[in-house]
Backbone bond lengths (Angstrom), bond angles and torsions (degrees), N, CA, C in turn:
res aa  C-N    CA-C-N  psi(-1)  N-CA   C-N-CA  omega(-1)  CA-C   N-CA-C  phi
1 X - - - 1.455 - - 1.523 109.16 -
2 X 1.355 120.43 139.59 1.507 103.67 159.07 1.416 117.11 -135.89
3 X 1.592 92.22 -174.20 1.602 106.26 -134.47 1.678 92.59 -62.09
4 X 1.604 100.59 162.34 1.401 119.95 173.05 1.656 113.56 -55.85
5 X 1.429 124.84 -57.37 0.654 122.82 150.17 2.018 143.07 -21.85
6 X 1.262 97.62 -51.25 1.661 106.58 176.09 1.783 100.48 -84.54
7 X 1.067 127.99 19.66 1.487 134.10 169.67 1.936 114.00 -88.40
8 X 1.431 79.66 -83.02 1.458 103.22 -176.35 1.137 120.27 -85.57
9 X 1.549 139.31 129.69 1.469 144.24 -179.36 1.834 121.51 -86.39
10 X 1.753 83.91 -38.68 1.783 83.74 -151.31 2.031 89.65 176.37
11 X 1.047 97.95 143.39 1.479 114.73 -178.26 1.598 100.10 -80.83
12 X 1.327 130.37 139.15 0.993 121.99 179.66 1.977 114.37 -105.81
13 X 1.486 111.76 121.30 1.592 103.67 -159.54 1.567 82.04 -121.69
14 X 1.712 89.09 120.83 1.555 107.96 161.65 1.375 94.62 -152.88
15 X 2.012 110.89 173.40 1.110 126.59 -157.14 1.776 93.09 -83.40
16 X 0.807 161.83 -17.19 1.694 170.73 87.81 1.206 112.39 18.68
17 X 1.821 112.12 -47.28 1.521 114.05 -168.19 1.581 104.75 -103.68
18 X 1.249 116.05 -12.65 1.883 123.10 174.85 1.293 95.94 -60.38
19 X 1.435 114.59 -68.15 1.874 133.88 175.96 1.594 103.00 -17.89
20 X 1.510 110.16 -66.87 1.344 101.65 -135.31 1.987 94.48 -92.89
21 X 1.530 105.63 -9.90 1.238 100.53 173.81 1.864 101.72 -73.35
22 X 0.983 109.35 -52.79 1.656 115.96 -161.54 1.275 100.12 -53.63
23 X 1.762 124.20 -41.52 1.707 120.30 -160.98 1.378 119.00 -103.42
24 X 1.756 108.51 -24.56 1.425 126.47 -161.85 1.369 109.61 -121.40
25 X 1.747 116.14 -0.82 1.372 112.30 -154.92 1.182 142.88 8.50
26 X 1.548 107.10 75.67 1.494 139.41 -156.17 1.773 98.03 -139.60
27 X 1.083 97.29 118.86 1.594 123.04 -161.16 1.504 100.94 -108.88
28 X 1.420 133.95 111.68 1.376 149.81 170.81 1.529 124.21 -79.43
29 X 1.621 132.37 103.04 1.143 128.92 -161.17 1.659 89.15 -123.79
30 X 1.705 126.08 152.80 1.209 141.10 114.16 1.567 129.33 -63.21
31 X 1.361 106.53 100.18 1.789 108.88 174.35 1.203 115.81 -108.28
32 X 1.485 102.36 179.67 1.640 100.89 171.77 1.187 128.14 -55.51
33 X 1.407 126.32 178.83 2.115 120.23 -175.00 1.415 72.85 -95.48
34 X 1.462 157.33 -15.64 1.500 120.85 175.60 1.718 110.78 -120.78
35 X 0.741 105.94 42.52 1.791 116.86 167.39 1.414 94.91 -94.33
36 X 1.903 109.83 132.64 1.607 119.43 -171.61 2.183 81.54 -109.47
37 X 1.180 91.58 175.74 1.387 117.80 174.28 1.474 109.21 -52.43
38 X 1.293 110.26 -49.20 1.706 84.34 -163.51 1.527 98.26 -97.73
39 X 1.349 127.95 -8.53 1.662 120.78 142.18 1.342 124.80 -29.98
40 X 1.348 103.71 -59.13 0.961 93.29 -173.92 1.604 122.95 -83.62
41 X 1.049 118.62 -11.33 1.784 143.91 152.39 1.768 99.94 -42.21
42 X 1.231 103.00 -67.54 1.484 104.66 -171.17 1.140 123.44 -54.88
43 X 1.795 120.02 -63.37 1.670 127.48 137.71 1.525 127.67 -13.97
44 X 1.029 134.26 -43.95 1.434 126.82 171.28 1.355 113.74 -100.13
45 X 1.563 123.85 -11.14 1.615 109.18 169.89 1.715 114.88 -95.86
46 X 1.461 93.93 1.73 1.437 115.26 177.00 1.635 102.58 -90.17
47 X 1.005 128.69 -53.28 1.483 154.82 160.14 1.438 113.15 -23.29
48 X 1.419 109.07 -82.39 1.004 100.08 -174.48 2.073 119.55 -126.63
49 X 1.975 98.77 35.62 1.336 97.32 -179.04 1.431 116.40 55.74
50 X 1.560 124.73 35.14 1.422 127.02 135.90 1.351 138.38 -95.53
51 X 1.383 126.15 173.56 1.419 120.26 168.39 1.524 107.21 -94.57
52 X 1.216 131.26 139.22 1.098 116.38 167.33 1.421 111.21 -114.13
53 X 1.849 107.50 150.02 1.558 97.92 -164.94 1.668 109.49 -107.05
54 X 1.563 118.24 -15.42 1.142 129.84 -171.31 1.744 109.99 -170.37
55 X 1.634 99.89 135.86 1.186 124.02 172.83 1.074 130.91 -96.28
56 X 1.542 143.10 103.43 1.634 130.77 159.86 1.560 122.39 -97.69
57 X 1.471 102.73 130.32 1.716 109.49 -176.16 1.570 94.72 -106.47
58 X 1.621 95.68 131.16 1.497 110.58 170.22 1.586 100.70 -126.80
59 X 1.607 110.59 137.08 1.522 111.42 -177.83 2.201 86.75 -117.73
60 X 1.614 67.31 108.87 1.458 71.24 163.04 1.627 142.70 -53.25
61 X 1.177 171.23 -136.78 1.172 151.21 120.01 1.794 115.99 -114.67
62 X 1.093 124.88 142.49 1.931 117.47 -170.04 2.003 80.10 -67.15
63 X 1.739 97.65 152.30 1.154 89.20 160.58 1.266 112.57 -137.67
64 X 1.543 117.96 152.93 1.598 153.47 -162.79 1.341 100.34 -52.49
65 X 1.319 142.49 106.33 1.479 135.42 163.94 2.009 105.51 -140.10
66 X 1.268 88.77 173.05 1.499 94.76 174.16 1.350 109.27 -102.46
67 X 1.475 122.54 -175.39 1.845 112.35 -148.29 1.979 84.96 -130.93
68 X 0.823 158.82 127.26 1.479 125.66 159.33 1.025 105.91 -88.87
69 X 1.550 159.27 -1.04 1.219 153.44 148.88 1.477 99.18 -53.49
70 X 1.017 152.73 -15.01 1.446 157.42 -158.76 1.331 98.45 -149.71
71 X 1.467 107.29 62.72 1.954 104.24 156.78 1.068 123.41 23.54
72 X 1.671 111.98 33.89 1.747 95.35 166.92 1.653 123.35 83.28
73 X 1.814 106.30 0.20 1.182 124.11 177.76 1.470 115.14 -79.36
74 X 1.329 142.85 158.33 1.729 126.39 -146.15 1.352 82.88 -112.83
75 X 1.353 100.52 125.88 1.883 106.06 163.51 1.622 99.62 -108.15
76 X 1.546 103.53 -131.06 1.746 123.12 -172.75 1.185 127.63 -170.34
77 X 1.077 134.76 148.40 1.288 134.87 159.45 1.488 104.14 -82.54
78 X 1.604 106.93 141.37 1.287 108.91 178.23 1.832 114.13 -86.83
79 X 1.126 119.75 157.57 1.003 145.30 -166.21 1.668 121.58 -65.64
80 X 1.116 157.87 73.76 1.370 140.85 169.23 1.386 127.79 -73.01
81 X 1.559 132.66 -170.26 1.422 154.57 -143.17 1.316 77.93 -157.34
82 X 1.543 118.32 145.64 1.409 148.54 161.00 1.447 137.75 -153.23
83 X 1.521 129.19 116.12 0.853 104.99 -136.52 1.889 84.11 -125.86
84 X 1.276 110.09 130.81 1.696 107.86 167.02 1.224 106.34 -108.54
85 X 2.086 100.89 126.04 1.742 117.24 -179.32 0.991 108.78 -89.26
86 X 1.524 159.66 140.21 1.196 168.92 121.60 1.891 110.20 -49.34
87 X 1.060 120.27 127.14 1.344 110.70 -179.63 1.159 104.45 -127.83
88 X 1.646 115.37 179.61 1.588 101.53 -162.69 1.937 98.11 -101.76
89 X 1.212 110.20 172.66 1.376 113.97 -137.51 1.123 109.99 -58.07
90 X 1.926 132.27 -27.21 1.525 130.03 -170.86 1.326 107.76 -103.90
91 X 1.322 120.80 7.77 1.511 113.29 167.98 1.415 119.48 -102.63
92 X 1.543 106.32 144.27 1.354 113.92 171.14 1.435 122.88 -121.30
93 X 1.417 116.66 179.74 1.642 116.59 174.24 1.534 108.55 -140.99
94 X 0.944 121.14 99.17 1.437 140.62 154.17 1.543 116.45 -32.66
95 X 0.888 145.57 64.48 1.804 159.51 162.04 0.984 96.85 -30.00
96 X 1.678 97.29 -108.20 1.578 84.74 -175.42 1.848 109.25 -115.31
């Protein structure tokens, strides 16, 4: 198993992920590229004393841009793992 810590990074807060916590109670995390599903299940009901009822893993993709510190030469955005928690209906998580 590993640690709680090497799972989860950072809560992810966007106007998409406010929504689906407030209406769907669906909780938005950045994890590691090797945290599996029920890691990350375990990590947040370990975390913060919920049940969790369902996991979705989204691997983001790096994306293609140009640099202007670098003349216009093609760099990237690097790539993340994202994971949306579903919890069961009377629990919540307090962010921030």
């Amino acid at each position: 198993m590993i640690a709680t810590d090497k799972i989860l990074k950072k809560p992810f807060i966007s106007e998409k992920a406010t929504i689906l916590s407030s209406d769907h109670n669906q909780y938005t995390f950045k994890v590691y590229s090797d945290a599996t599903r029920t890691a990350i299940a375990q990590a947040v009901e370990k975390t913060w004393s919920v049940k969790v009822r369902k996991v979705n893993v989204i691997n983001v993709k790096p994306k293609a841009r140009t640099l202007r510190y670098r003349r216009g030469k093609p760099g990237h955005r690097s790539g993340y793992k994202k994971a949306m928690v579903t919890l069961k209906v009377d629990d919540k998580i307090e962010i921030i």
